[in-house]
C-alpha positions, 0 to 999 in steps of 0.5 A: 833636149830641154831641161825641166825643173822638178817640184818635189811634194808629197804626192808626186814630183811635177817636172815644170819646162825650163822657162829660160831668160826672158826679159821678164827675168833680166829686168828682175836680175837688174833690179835685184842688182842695181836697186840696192846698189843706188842706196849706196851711193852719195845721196846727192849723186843719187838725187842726180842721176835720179832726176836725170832718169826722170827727164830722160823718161819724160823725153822718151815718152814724148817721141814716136819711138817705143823703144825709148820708152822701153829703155827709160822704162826698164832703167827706172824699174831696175834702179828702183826709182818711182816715176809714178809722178812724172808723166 
């Protein structure tokens, strides 16, 4: 049986289906988690792991396997930190 969240308003009630996890929802969790986390931490250990996180998306990026990107991707999202710049 699946379970269905209601949305009240003054007209009537809208039952929406349960949407789940999903990876949409981990990736928010880990950012909403560890995001704030990193602030804090000491600055210099951050800038370290954050140049770290920045090399590995760069060494992801070059190999063949999508996954590696996947994975360098979602830790850069989820410690909040910007890799607009590196490419």
């Amino acid at each position: 049986m699946k379970q269905s969240v209601v949305l009240a308003t003054t007209e009537k009630a809208i039952a929406l289906p349960n949407p789940g996890i999903n990876w949409t929802w981990i990736i928010n969790l880990l950012i909403a988690v560890m995001g704030p986390l990193l602030r804090l931490v000491t600055d210099s250990l951050r800038e370290e792991l954050e140049d770290w996180l920045k090399a590995f998306y760069v060494k992801a990026r070059e190999t063949p396997n999508p996954w590696d990107d996947f994975l360098a991707d979602v830790l850069c999202r989820a410690l909040k930190i910007d890799i607009s710049d590196v490419r």
